[in-house]
C-alpha positions in Angstrom: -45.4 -23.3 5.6 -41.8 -23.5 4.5 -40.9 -25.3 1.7 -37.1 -26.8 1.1 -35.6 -27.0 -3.0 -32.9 -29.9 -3.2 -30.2 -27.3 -3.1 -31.0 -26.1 0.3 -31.5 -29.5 2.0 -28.2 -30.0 0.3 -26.7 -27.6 3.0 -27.0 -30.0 5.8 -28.1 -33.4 6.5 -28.5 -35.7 9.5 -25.4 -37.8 8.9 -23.1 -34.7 9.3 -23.8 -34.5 12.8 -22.0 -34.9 15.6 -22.6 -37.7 17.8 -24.0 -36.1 20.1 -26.7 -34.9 19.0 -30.0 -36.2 19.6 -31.9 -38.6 17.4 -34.3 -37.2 14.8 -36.4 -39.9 14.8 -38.9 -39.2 17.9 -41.7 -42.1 18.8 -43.5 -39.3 20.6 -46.1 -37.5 19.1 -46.7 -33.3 19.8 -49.1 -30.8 20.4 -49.7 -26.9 20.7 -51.3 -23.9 19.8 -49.6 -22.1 16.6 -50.9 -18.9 17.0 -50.6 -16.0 19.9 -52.3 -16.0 23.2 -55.7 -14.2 23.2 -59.0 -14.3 21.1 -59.3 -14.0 17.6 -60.5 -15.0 14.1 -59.0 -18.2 13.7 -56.9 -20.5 16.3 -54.1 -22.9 15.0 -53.5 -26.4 17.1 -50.5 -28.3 15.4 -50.2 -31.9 16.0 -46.6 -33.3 14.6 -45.0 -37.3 14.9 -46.2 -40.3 13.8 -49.5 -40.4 15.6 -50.4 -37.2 13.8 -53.0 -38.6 11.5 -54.4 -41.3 13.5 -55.2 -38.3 16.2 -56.2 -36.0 13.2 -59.0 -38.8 12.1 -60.0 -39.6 15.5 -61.2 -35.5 15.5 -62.5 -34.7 12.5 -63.7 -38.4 11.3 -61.7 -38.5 8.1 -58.6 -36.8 6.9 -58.6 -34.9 3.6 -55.5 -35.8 1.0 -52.5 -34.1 1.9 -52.0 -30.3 1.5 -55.9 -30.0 0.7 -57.7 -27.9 2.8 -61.6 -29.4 4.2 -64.1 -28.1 6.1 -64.6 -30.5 8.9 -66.4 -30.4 12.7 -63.8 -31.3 15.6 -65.2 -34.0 18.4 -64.9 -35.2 21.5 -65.2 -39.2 22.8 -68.5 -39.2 22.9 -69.0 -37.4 19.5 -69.8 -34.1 21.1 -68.8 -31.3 18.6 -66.1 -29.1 20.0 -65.4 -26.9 17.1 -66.3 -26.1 13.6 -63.2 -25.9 11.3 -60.2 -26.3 8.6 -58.3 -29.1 8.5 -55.0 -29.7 6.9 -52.8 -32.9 6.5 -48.8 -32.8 5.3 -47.2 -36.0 5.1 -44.2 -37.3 5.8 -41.5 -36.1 5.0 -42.9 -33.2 3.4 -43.8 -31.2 5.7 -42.5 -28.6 8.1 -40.7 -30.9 10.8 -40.1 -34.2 8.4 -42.6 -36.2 10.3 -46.9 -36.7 9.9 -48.3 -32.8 10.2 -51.9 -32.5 10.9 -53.0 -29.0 11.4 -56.5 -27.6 12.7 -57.9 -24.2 12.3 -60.7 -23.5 14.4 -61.8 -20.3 16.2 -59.6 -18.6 18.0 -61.1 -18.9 21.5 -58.7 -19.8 24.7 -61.2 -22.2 25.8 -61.5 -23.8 22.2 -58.0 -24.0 22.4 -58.3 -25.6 25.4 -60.6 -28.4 24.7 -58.8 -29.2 21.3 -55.4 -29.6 23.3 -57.1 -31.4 25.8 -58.8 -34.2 23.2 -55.3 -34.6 21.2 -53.3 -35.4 24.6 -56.5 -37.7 25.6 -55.4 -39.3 22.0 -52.3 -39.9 22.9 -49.9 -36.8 22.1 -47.9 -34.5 24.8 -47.6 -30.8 24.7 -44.4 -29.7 22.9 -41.9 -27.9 24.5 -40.8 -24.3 23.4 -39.7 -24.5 19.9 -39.8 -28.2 19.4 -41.4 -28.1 16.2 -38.5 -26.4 14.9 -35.9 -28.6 16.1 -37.4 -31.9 15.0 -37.3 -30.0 11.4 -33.7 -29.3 12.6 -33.0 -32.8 13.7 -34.8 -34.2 10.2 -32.8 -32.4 7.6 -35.3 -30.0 6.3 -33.7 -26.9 8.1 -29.9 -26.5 9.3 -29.6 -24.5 12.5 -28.9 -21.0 11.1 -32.6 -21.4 9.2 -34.6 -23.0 12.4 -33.1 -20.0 14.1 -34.2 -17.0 11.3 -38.0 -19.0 11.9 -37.7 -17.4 15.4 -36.1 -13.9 14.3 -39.0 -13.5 11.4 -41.2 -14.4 14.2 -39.5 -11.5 15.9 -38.5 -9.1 13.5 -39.2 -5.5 14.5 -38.3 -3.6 10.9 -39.5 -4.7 6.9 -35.4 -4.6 6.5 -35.3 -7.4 9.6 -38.0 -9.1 8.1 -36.8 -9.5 5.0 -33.4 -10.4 6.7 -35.0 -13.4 8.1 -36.6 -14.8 5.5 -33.6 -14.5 3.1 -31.7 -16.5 6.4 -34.7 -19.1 6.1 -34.1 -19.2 2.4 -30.3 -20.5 3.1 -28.9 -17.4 1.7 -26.6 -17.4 5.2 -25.9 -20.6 4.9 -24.8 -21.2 1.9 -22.3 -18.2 2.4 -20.9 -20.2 5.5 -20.8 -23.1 3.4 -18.8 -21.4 0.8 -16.6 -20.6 3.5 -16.2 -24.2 4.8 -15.3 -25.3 1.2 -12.3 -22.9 0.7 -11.2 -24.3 4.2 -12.1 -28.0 3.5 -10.0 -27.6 -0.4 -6.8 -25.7 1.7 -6.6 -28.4 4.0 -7.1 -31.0 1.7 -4.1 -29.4 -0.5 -2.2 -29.2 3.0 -2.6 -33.1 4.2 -1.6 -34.3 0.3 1.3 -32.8 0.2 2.4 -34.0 4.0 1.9 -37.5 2.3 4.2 -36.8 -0.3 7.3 -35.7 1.2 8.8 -36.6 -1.5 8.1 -33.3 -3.4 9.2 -31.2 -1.2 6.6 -28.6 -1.0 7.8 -25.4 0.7 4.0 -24.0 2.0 5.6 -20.5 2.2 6.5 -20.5 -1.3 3.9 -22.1 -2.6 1.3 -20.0 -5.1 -1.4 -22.0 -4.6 -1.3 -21.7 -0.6 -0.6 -18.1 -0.4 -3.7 -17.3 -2.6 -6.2 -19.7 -1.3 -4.6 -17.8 2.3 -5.8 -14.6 1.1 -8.5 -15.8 -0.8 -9.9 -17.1 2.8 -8.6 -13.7 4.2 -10.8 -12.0 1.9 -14.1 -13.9 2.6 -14.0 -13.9 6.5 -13.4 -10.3 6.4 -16.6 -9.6 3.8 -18.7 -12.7 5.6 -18.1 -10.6 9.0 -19.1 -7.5 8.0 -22.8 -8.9 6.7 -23.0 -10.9 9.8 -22.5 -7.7 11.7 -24.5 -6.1 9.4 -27.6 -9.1 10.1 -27.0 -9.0 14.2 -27.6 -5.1 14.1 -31.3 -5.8 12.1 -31.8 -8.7 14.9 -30.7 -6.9 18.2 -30.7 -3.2 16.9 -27.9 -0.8 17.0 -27.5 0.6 20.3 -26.0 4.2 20.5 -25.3 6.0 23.4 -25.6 9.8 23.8 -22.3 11.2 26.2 -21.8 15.1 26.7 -21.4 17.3 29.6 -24.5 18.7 31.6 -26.2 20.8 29.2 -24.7 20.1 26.0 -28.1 19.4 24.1 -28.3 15.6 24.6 -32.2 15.5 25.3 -32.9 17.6 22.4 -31.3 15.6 20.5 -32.6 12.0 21.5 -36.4 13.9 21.2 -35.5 15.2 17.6 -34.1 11.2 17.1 -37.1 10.0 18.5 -39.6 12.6 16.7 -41.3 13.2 20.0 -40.8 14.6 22.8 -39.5 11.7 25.9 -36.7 13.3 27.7 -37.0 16.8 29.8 -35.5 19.7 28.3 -34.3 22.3 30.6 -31.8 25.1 30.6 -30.7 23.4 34.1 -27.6 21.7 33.9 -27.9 18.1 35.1 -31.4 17.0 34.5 -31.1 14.1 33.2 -30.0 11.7 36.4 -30.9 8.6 34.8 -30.6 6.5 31.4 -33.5 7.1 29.6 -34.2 4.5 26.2 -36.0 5.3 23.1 -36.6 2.7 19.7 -36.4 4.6 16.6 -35.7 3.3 13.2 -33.2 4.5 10.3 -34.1 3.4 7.1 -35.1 0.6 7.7 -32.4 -0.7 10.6 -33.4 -0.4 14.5 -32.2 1.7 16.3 -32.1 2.0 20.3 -30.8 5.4 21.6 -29.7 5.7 25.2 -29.8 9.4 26.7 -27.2 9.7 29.5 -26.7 12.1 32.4 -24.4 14.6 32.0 -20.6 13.3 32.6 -19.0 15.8 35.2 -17.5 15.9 38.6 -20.4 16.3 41.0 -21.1 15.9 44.9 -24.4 15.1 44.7 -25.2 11.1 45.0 -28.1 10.9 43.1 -25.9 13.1 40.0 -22.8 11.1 40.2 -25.3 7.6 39.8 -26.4 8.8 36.7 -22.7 9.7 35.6 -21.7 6.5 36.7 -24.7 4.9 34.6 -23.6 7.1 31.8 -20.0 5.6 31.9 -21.2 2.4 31.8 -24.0 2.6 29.0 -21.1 3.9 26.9 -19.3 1.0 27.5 -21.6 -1.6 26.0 -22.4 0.6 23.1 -22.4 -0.5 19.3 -22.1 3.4 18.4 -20.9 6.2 20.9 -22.4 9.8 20.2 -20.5 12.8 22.0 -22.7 16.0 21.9 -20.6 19.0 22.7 -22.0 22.4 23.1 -20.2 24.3 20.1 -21.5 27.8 21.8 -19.0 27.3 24.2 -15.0 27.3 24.1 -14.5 24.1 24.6 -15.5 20.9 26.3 -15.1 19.9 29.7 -12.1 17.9 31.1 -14.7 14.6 31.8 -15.8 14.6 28.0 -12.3 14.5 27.0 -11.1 11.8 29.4 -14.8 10.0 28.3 -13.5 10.1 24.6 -9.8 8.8 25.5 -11.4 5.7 27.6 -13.3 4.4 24.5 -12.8 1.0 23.3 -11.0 1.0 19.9 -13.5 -1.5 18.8 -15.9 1.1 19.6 -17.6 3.2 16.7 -18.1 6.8 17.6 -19.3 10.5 16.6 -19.0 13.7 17.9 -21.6 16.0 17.7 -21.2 19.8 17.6 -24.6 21.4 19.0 -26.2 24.8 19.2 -24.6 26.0 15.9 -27.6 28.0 15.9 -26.1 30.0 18.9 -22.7 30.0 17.1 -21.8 32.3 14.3 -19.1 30.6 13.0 -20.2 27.2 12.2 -22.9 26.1 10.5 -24.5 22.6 8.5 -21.9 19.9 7.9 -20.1 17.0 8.4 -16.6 16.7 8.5 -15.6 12.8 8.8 -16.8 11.6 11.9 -17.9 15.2 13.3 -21.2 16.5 12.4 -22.0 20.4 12.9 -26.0 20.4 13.7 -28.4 22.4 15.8 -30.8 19.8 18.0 -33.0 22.8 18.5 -33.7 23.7 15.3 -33.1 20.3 13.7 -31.0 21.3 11.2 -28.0 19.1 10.5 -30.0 16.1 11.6 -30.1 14.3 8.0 -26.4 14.4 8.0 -26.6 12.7 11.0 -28.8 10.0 10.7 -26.9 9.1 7.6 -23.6 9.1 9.6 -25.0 6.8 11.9 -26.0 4.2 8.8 -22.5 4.2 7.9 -21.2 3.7 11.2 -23.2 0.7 11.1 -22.0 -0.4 7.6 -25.1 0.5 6.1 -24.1 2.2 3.1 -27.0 1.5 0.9 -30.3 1.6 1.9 -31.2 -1.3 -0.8 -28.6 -4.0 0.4 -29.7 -7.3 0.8 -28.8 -8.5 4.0 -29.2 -12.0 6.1 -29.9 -12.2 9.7 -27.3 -13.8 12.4 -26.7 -14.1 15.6 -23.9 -13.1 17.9 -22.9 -16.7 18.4 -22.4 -17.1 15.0 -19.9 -13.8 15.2 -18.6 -15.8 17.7 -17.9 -18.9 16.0 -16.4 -17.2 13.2 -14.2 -15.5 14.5 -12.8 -18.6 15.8 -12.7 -20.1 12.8 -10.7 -17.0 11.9 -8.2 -17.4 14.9 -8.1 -21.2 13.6 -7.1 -20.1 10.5 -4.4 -17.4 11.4 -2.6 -19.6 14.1 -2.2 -22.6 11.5 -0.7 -19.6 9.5 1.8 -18.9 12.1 2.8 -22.1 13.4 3.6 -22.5 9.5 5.7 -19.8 9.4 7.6 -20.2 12.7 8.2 -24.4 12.6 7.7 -25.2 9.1 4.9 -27.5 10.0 2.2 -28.3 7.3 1.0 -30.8 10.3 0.1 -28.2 12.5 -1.6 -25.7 9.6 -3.6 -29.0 9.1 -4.8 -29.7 12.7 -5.8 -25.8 13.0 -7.6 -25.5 9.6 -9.7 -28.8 11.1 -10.9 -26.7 14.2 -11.9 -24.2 11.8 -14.5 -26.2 10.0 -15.6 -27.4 13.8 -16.5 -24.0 14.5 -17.7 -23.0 11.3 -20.0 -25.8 11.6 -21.4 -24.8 15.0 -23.2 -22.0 12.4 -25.4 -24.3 10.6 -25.6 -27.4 12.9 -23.1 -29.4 11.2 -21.5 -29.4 14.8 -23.8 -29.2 17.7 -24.2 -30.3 21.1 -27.3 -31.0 23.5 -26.4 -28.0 25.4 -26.1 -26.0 22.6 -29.9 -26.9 20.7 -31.7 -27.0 24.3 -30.6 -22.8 24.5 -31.4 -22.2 21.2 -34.4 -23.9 20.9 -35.9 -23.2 24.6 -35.9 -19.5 23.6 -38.8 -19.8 20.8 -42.4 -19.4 21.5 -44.4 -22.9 22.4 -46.3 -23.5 18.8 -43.0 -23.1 16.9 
């Protein structure tokens, strides 16, 4: 159960909506199942709206006081015992959604399950749609959007680093740094809009101190505020890093040394790896998916030049590109250094040197953004595992990170773009106006983060992607 201080329903509250969001205040009353799919110990039915307790009595006879736990038997219309139980009642508005919370733990049988659902619709509730129960928590104020969305990542969370991540997102620790953010911009344009009702004084925006610091100032926190938010995507979705070399270079050996197992062929034949081939590993903590390629060269056969051409276009969507090259040899083929002059600048990347164990005249080291390592052996492999933290901004193993999202990347970097326009239609018109009107859309799209600003279409994607009970 999540619990709210004042400070973080402070972040957000239903009158900061847009209009067209939908009302909080539901006359409906849902249902579902809390807990997986599947037998087991216990089984969770949630009931939430403002037939909640009525329902809850109707089953168990009686309703304990809120937040106590009883021991109670669950019954049908006739007074038929369906299940032997816990049952809990939070009331409005303290519990998880805002509205009357009744929740029943019985035994975790499917066809328990079944027969509870079945006597709470009979009562007058409806099954809830995926991830309803979060968006009428949403809708009432006691989460903003960025926190109902970390319930689903926890939910989801793959690594401890992730999980922690989440919960430090559910906290409001992401949101508040957005609201930070929206404050600096709010103040700015504030300062902005008084002094375009004075004309009298005559401010000159370009000159002004005040401006040009609370500019860089701003400058200062959307670069930091990405970076963690880059940082908190690459926990959610995992860093994806694709292995590129030329037939033979080592690439297998060095996805099953990755991997600590052995999933791709090995073979002294060039070209055996015709396919992609994806392994999950983890780094300290941060997930990692590695993408073995086939070998990028010039080839007649169909089936070979598929796998190049699946290769090329792995590489493309890539968070972190990794070019093994064969250090026994004189150098690297013509395709590997066309492969490395077609990658996005946006794109972070490595080069590998391989098989220094069959090469006299290098040995263990990293030079920059070129690690010296031998797949066979393993050696050289610590150096790289910590090059591909730091790729991913991941310097210390300890941080403290939030989750996000890539819309939220999104929206910030429109904020950004808000931001820097304003700037420049300052400096080529003179017009505070105009810095004013951008700085505006910039707290818009920052407050498509936390739900200030939302839409229909926007909480109907969000929400339809979490699981039933939640």
């Amino acid at each position: 159960m999540h619990s709210n201080t004042s400070s973080q329903r402070s972040i957000r509250t239903p009158d900061s909506r847009d209009s067209d969001t939908p009302d909080s205040n539901s006359n409906e009353t849902i249902v579902a199942v809390a807990t997986p799919n599947g037998r087991g110990g216990i089984c969770v039915v949630r009931i939430s709206g403002p037939d909640a307790a009525k329902i809850g009595k109707e089953l168990a006879g009686k309703l304990p006081a809120p937040r106590i736990s009883a021991l109670s038997h669950f019954a049908d219309a006739n007074g038929q015992v369906l299940d032997q139980g816990l049952i809990l009642y939070f009331q409005s508005p303290h519990s998880y959604t805002g509205e009357d919370v009744v929740e029943l733990q019985g035994h975790g049988s499917p066809v328990v399950a079944t027969m509870l659902l079945r006597r709470c619709i009979e009562l007058g509730a409806r099954m809830a749609r995926p991830g309803e129960f979060s968006e009428r928590a949403f809708l009432s104020g006691q989460l903003d959007l960025a926190q109902a969305e970390a319930v689903a990542d926890l939910i989801e969370s793959s690594t401890e680093s992730a999980a922690r991540s989440a919960l430090s997102s559910l906290r409001g620790d992401f949101s508040l740094q957005v609201n930070k953010l929206v404050e600096q911009v709010t103040h700015l344009r504030i300062y902005v809009e008084a002094a375009i009702d004075f004309p009298d004084e005559e401010i000159d925006f370009l000159a002004d101190v005040e401006v040009t610091k609370q500019l860089s100032d701003l400058k200062q926190e959307f670069t930091s505020l990405r970076a963690s938010m880059r940082r908190g995507k690459l926990l959610r979705d995992g860093l994806k890093v694709v292995l590129v070399g030329a037939p033979n270079a080592g690439k297998s050996s060095l996805m099953n040394q990755l991997g600590r197992e052995q999933r791709a062929i090995v073979s002294d034949i060039p070209g055996t790896t015709r396919d992609t081939l994806e392994q999950h590993i983890e780094i300290d903590g941060l997930p990692v998916i590695v993408i073995d390629t086939a070998g990028i060269r010039d080839s007649q056969d169909e089936v070979e030049a598929e796998g190049v051409r699946r290769a090329i276009s792995a590489k493309q969507e890539a968070d972190l590109v990794i070019f093994v090259l064969d250090s026994s040899t004189d150098n690297a083929s013509l395709a590997i250094n066309e492969a490395m002059e077609q990658l996005d600048p946006r794109q972070e990347s490595l080069t590998i040197y391989n098989k220094i164990d069959l090469n006299q005249n290098f040995g263990v080291k990293r030079e920059g953004d070129k690690v010296f390592l031998s797949a066979l052996t393993g050696d050289g492999i610590p150096l790289l595992l910590n090059a591909i933290r730091e790729k991913a901004g991941f310097y210390d193993s300890d941080r403290s990170e939030f989750i996000a999202r890539q819309r939220h990347i999104d929206a910030l970097d429109r904020a950004q773009e808000h931001v820097w326009q304003g700037v420049e239609q300052l400096e080529t018109y003179q017009a505070g106006e105009l810095l004013a009107e951008e700085l505006k859309l910039a707290q818009h799209a920052l407050g498509e983060i936390t739900g200030a600003v939302s839409s229909d279409d926007l909480l109907g994607l969000i929400f339809g992607s979490f699981c039933i009970g939640k």
